[in-house]
C-alpha positions as CSV (number, residue, x, y, z in Angstrom):
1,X,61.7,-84.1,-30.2
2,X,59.1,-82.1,-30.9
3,X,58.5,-80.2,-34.2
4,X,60.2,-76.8,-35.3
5,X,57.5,-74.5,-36.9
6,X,58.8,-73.9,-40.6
7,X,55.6,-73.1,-41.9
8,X,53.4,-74.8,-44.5
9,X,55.4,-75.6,-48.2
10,X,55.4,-72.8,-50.4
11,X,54.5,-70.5,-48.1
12,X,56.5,-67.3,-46.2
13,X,55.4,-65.1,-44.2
14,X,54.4,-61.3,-45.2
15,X,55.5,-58.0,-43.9
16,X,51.8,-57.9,-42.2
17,X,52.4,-60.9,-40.2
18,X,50.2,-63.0,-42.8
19,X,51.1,-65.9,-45.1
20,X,51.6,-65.7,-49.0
21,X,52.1,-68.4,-51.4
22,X,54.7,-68.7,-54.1
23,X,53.6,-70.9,-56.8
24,X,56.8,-72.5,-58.8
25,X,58.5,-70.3,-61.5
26,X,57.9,-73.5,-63.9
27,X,54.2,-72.6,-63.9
28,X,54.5,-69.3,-65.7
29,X,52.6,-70.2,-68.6
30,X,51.4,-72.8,-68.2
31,X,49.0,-72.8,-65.1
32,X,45.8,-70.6,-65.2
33,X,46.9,-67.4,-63.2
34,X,50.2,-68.1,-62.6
35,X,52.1,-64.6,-63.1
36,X,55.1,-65.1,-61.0
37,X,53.4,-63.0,-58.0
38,X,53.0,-64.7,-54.6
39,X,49.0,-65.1,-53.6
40,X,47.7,-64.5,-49.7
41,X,46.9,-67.8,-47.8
42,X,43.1,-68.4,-47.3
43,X,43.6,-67.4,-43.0
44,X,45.1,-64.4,-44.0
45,X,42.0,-63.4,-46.3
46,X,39.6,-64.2,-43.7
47,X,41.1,-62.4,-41.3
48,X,40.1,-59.1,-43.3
49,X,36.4,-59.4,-42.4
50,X,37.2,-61.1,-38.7
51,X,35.9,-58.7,-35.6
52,X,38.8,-57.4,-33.5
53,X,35.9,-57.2,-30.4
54,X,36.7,-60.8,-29.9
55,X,40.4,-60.2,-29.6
56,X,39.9,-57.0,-27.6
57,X,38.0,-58.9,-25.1
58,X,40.7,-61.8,-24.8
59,X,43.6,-59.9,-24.5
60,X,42.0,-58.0,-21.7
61,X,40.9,-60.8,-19.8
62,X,44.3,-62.9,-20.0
63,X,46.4,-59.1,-18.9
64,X,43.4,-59.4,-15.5
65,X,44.5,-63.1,-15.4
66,X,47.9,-62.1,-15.5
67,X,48.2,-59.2,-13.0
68,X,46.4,-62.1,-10.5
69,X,48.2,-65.2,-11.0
70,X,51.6,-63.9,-12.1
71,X,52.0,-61.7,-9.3
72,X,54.8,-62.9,-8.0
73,X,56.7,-62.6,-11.8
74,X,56.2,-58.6,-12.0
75,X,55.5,-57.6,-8.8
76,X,59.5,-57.1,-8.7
77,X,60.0,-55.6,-12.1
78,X,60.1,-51.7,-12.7
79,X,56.6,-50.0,-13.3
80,X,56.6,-49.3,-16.8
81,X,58.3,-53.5,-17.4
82,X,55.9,-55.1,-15.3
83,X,52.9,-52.9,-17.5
84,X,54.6,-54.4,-20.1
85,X,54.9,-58.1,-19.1
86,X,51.4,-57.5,-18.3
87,X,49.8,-56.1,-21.3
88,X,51.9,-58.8,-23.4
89,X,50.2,-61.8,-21.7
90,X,47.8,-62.6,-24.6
91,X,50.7,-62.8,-27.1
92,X,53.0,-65.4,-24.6
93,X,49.2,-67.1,-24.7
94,X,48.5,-66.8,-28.2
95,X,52.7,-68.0,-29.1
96,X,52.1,-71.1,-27.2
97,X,48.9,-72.0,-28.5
98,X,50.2,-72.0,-32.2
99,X,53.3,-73.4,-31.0
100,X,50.8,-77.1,-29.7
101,X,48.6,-76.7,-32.7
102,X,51.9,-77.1,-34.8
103,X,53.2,-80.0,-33.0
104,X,49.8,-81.3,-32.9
105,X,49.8,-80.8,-36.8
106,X,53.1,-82.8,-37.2
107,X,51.7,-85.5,-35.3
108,X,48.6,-85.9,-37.2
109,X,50.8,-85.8,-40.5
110,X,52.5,-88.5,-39.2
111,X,49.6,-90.8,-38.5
112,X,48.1,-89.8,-41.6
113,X,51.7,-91.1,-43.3
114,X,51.7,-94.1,-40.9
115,X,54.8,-92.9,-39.6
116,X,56.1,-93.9,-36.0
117,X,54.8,-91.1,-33.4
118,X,57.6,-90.6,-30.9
119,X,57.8,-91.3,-27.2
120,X,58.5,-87.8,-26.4
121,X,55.4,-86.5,-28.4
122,X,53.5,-89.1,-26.4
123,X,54.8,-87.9,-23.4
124,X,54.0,-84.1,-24.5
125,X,50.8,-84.4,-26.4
126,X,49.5,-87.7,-24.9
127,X,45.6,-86.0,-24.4
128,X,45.8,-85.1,-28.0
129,X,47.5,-88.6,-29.7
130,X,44.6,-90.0,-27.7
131,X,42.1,-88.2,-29.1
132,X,43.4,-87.7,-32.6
133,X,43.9,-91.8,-32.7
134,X,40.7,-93.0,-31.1
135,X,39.5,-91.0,-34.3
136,X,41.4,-92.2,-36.9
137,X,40.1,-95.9,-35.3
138,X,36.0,-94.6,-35.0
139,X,36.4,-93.1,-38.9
140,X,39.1,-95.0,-40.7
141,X,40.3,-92.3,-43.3
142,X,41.8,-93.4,-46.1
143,X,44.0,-90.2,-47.4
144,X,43.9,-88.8,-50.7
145,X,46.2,-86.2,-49.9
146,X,48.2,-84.8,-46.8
147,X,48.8,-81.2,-46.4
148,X,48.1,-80.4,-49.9
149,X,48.5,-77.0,-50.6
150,X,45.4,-76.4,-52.6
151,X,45.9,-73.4,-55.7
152,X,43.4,-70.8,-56.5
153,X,46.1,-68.3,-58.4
154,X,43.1,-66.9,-60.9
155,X,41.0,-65.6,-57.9
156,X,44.4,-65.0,-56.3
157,X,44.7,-67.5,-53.3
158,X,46.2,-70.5,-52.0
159,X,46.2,-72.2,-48.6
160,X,47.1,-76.2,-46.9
161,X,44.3,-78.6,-46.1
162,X,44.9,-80.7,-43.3
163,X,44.0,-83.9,-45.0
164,X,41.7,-84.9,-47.9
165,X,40.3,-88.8,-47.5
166,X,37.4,-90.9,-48.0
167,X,35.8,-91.3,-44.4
168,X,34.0,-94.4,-43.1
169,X,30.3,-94.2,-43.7
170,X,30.6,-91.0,-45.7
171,X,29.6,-90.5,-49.2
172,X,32.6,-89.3,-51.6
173,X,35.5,-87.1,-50.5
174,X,35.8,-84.7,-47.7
175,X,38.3,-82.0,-46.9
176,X,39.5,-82.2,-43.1
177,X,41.2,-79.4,-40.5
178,X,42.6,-80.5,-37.6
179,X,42.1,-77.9,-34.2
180,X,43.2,-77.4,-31.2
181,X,41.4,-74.7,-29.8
182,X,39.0,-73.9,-27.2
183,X,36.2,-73.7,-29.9
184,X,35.1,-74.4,-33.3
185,X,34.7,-70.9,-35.1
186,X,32.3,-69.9,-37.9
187,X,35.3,-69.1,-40.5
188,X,36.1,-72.5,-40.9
189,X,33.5,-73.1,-43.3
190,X,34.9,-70.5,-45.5
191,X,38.6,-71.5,-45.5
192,X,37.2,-75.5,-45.8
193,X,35.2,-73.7,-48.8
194,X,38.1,-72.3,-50.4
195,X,39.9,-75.1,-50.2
196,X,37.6,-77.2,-51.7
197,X,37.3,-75.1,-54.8
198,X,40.7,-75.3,-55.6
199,X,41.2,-76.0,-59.1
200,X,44.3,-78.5,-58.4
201,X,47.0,-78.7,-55.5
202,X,50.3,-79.8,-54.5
203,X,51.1,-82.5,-52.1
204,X,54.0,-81.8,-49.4
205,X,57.1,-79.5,-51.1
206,X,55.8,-80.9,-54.8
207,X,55.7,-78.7,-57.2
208,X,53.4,-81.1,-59.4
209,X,50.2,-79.8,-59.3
210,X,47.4,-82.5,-59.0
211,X,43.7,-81.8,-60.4
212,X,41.5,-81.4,-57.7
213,X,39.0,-84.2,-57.2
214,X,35.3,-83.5,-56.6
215,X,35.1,-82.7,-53.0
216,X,31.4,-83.4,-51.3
217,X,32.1,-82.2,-47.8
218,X,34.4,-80.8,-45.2
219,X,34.5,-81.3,-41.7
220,X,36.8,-79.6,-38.6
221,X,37.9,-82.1,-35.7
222,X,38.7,-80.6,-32.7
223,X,41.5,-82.1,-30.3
224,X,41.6,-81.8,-26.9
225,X,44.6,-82.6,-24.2
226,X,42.2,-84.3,-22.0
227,X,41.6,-87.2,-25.1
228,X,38.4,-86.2,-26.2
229,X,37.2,-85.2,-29.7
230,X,34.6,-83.5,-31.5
231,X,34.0,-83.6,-34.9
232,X,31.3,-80.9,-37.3
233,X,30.2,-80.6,-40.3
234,X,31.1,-76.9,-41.9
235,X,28.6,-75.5,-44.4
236,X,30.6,-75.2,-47.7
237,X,28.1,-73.8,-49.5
238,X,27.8,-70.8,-46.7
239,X,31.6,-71.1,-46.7
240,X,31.5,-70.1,-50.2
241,X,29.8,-67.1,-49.5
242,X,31.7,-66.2,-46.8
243,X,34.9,-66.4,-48.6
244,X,33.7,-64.8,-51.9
245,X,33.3,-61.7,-49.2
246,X,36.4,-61.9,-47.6
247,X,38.2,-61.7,-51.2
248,X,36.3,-58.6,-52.0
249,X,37.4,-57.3,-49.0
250,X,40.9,-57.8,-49.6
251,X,40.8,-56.4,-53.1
252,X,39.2,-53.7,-52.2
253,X,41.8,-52.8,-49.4
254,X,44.5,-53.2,-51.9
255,X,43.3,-50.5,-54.3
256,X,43.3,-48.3,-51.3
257,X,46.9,-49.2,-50.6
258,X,47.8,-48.4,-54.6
259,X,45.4,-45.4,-54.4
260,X,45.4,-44.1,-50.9
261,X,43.7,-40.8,-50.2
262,X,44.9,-37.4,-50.8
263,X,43.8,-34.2,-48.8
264,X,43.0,-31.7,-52.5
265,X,41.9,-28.6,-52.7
266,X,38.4,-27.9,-54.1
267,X,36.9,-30.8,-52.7
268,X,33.5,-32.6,-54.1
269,X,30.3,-30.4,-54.1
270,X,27.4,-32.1,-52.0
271,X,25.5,-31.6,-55.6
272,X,28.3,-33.9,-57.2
273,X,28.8,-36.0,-54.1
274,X,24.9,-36.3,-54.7
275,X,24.3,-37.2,-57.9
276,X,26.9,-39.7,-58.2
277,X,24.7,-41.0,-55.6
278,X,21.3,-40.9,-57.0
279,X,23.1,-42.7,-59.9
280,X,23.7,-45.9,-58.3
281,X,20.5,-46.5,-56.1
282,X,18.7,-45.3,-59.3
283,X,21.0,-48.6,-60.6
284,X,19.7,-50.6,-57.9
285,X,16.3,-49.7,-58.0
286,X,16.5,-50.8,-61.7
287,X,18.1,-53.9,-61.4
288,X,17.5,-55.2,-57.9
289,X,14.4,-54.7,-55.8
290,X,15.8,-57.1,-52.9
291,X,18.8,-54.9,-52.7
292,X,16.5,-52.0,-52.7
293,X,14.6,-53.6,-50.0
294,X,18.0,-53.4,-47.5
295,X,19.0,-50.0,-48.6
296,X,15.2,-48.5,-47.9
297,X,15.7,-50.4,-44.2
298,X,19.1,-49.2,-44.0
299,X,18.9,-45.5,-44.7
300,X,20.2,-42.6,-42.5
301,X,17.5,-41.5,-39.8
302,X,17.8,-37.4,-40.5
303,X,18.9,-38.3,-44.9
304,X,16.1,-36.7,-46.5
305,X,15.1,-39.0,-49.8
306,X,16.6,-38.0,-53.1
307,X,13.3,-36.9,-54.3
308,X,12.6,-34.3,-51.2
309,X,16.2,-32.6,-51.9
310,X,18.3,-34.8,-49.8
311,X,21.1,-35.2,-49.0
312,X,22.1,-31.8,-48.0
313,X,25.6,-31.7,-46.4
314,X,29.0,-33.1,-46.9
315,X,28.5,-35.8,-44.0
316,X,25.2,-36.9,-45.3
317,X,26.7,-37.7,-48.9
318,X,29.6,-39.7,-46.6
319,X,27.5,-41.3,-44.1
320,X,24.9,-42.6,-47.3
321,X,27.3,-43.4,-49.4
322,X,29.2,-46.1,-47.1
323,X,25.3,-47.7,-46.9
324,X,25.4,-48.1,-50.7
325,X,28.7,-49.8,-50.6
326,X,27.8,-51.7,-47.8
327,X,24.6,-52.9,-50.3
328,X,26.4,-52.8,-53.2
329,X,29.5,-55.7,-52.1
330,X,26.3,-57.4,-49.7
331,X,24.4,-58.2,-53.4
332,X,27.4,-58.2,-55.5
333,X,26.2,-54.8,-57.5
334,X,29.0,-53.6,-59.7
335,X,30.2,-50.1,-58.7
């Protein structure tokens, strides 16, 4: 039989559809960070800073796929069912998808274990044990640990690696996700990133947490059902980047959940509104002249400059201001 999605250990998912992390209550204490609060999962992080146009543009080209090919399943259904069945394509699509990649998971757990991979997942997933075995053969990994859930509770994260192992021909240890998609995204480099910087992580449902060793690179091999592989090298040092982003992101989106905006009387002047403004590019024109650089390039056609009496309205102050945060979190300028 096939495997039964339960999610990774330690893990549940959120009211938002994402994953958090419960670190064991024996921590408390005694581990760096550990308060007793359940951390996001590195996807879910990510996902703050992902483009929805992406999305958009599936979804609409599986409903047009859809209202072709499965004529014949709502042509027969009530109008405002069959817009329904239609509209819902991308999420039957997007189910099944995670539905392989989690079997394909198990399987590669399995192999990793040197377990016994089952007829019926042979029979199933018989493009992708191909593949995922005439890899193992080509780059005979020798597994540190298997879906380690790797700990990051003082910058307030956690996540599961695939697989951390020595590979054939390269140089100390790598960090490994297994994919099953129709591409190879630029994310991965982050989450491989993340995973990497882990202070320490737990193998399986363990709640011993293991010191992270030093980890050199990290790679994503994709499977495919027709046998085939690919295998490429993800830029942790961009990943880091990337990531360090995505967590600013997502604490800055919680502060708006514990402080969310009221409608008050006697709203800001455009003087204050102003000044507060002139304070922090004076701050950046101080401290940074790169940043300043990117703020000069990115400033409002129709702003006038601070020094020839701009801005002037309401919606200038706005429209200016969301530049200099934009600068600010870009060169990590306190504000």
């Amino acid at each position: 039989m096939t495997a039964i999605d339960t999610g990774p250990a330690h893990a549940t998912l959120n009211q938002t559809g994402g994953r958090d992390y419960q670190h064991p209550p024996a921590w408390e204490g005694k581990i760096p960070g550990a308060t007793g609060e359940p951390v996001p999962s590195v996807t879910t992080i990510l996902k703050g800073i992902g483009s929805n146009e992406g999305l958009i543009k599936w979804a609409g080209r599986e409903a047009a796929t859809c209202a072709i090919e499965e004529h014949a399943n709502w042509s027969q259904m009530p109008t405002e069912q069959a817009h329904a069945y239609i509209a819902s394509a991308h999420t039957r699509k997007r189910d099944s998808a995670a539905d392989r990649g989690t079997s394909v998971h198990t399987i590669a757990e399995k192999l990793a274990r040197g377990d016994k991979i089952s007829n019926i997942e042979r029979m199933v997933f018989g493009g992708y044990v191909d593949a995922l075995e005439h890899w193992w053969v080509e780059h005979k990994p020798q597994p540190v640990a298997i879906e380690a859930t790797c700990w990051n509770l003082t910058r307030g994260y956690a996540g599961t690696a695939d697989l951390i192992a020595k590979l054939k021909g390269v140089r100390g240890l790598v960090v490994l996700d297994w994919k099953t998609s129709k591409g190879i995204y630029s994310e991965v480099g982050a989450q491989l990133a993340a995973y990497a910087d882990a202070p320490f992580y737990t193998e399986g449902t363990s709640t011993t947490a293991v010191a992270m060793p030093a980890i050199r690179r990290g790679f994503v091999v994709r499977l495919v059902a027709d046998g085939t592989w690919e295998m490429r090298e993800a830029d942790l040092s961009v990943g880091r980047e990337l990531f360090a982003a995505a967590l600013t992101v997502k604490k800055l989106n919680l502060v708006s959940k514990v402080y969310p905006t009221k409608k008050v009387k006697g709203m800001a002047s455009v003087e204050s509104m102003a000044g507060a403004l002139r304070a922090r590019v004076e701050w950046i024109a101080q401290h940074n002249e790169i940043a300043l650089g990117a703020l000069a390039a990115a400033w409002p056609a129709g702003v006038l400059p601070f020094k020839a009496g701009g801005p002037r309205t309401v919606s200038e102050c706005r429209e200016l201001e969301s530049i200099v945060a934009r600068i600010e979190m870009e060169y990590g300028i306190p504000f």
